[in-house]
ZAMARGU-4260 file (C-alpha; in steps of 0.2 Angstrom, whole numbers, plus 5000, padded with zeros to 4 digits):
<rodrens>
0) 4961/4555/5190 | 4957/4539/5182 | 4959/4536/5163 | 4951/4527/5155 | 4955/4518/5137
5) 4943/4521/5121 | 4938/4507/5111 | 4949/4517/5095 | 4965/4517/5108 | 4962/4499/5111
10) 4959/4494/5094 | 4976/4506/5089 | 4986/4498/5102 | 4981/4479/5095 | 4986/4485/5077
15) 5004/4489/5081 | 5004/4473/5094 | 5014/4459/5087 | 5002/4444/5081 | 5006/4426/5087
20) 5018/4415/5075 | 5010/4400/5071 | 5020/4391/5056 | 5008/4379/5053 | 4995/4391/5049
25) 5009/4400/5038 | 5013/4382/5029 | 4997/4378/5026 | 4991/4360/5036 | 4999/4350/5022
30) 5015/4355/5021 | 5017/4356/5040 | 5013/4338/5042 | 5026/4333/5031 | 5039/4342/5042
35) 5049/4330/5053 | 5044/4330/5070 | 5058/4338/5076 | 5058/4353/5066 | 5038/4354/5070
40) 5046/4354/5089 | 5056/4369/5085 | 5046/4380/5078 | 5032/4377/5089 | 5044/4382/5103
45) 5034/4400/5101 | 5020/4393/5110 | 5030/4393/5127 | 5040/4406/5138 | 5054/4395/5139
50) 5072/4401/5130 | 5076/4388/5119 | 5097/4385/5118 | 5107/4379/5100 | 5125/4378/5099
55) 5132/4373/5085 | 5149/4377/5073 | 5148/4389/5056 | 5156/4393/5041 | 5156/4412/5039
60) 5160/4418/5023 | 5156/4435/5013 | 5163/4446/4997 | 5172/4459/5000 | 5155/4469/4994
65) 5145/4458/5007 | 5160/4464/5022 | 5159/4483/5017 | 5137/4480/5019 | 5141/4472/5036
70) 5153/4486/5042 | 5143/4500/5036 | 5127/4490/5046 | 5137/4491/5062 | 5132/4511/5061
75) 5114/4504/5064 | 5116/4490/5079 | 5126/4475/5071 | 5111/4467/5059 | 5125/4458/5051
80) 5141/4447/5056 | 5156/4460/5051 | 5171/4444/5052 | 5170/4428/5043 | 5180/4413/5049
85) 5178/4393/5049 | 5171/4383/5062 | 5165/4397/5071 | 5157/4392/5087 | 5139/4401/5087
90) 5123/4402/5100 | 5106/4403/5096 | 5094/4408/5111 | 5076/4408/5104 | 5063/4416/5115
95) 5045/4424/5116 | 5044/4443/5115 | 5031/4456/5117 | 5022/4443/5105 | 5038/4443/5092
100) 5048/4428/5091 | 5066/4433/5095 | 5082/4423/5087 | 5097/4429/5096 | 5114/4424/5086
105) 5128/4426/5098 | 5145/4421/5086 | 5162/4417/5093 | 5176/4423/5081 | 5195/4418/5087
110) 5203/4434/5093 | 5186/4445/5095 | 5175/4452/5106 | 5158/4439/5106 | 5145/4447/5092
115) 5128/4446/5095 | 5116/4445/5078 | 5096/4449/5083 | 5081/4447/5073 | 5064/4448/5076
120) 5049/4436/5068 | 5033/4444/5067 | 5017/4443/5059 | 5010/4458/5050 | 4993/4464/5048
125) 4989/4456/5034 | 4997/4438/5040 | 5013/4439/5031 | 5029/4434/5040 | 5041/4449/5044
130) 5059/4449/5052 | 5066/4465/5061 | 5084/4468/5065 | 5090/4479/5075 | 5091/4498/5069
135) 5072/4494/5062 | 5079/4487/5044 | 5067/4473/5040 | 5061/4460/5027 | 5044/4452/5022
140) 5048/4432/5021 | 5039/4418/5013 | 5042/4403/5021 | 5040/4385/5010 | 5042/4367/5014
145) 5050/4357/5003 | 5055/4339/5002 | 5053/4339/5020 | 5066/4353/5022 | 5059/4373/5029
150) 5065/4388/5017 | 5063/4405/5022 | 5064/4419/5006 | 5067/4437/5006 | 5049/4445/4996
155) 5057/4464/4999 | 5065/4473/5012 | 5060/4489/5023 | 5065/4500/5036 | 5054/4504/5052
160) 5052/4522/5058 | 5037/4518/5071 | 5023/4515/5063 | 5027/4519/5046 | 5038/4504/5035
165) 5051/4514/5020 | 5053/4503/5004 | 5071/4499/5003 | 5076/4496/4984 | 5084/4478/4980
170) 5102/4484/4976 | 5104/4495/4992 | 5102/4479/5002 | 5115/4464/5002 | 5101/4453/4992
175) 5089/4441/4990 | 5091/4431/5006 | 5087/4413/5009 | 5087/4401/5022 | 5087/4384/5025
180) 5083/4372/5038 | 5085/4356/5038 | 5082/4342/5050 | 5098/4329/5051 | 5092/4315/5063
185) 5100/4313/5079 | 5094/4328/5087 | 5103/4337/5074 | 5100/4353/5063 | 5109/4360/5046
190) 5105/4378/5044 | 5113/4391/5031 | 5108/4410/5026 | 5114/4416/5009 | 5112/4433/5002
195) 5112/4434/4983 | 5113/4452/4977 | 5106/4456/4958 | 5122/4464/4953 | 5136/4459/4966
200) 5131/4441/4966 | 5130/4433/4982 | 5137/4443/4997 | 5137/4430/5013 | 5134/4415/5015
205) 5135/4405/5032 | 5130/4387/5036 | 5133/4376/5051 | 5127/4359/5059 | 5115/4363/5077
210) 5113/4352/5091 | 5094/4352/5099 | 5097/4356/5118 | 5099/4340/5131
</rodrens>
């Protein structure tokens, strides 16, 4: 028996198929010129099959509000790095899937098991930049470039049950997140995350200094 595909399944199956990143286009022509190079170079590396390697040592530090969100996230898959330390060796694999880009945080905490972070960039529907951890909880992100430097802000957050996104209110998250990449030269890459919650203040930070693969 053959079956055959409608033109509403097709058109179904393209809305919940994950649309190609393309930073630029989310920058805006101007702002993605004035990039450096190398960060133009990395975030362009969705346009290839290859995994991308960065390994790099971080400063992992959160309240002990910001440690309780993290152990209670381990329920859902781990969205969050439950120990802090200093010079914590970290690897980021960067990789094309199913259309998301995928950024794959594997950190090396002395005395632990290795923990692996996973996030998900997408774009929605409407254009808009979303990132998905695992256990579906999710964020919509505005992405800026300023000074030459990329900055990535937290608009709300979500949770994903198949197709339908639940709005998550502000103060049962960890915070406003923002993050920040910044080109150092050399091959070289500063990047931090910090969570700043209305009440609780700021509940993680991280920040470290990446090395661009050989």
């Amino acid at each position: 028996m053959e079956i055959v595909a409608t033109a509403g399944t097709r058109d179904r199956r393209a809305a919940h198929r994950p649309r190609p990143i393309d930073f630029e286009t989310l920058l805006g022509r101007a702002a993605w010129t004035r990039l450096p190079a190398a960060v133009q170079a990395r975030f362009a590396v969705h346009r290839t099959a290859a995994t991308t390697l960065y390994r790099g040592r971080m400063e992992v530090r959160a309240s002990l509000a910001g440690r309780l969100i993290a152990w209670l996230c381990r329920l859902i898959g781990t969205p969050l790095a439950p120990w802090t330390g200093d010079q914590v060796p970290v690897e980021v694999a960067v990789y094309l899937e199913r259309g998301a880009l995928v950024w794959d945080r594997t950190y090396r905490f002395a005395g632990r098991a290795p923990v692996l972070v996973s996030s998900r960039k997408m774009v929605d529907a409407d254009g808009g930049l979303l990132e998905v951890v695992r256990g579906g909880l999710g964020m919509a992100l505005t992405v800026t470039e300023e000074a030459g430097v990329l900055h990535f802000r937290s608009r709300f957050y979500f949770l994903t049950l198949g197709p339908v996104r639940l709005p998550i209110p502000g103060l049962m998250t960890p915070g406003a997140a923002h993050v920040v990449h910044q080109d150092l030269g050399g091959g070289r890459f500063r990047f931090s995350l910090a969570f700043e919650h209305p009440w609780l203040g700021e509940t993680m930070f991280q920040e470290g200094v990446f090395a661009d693969p050989a």
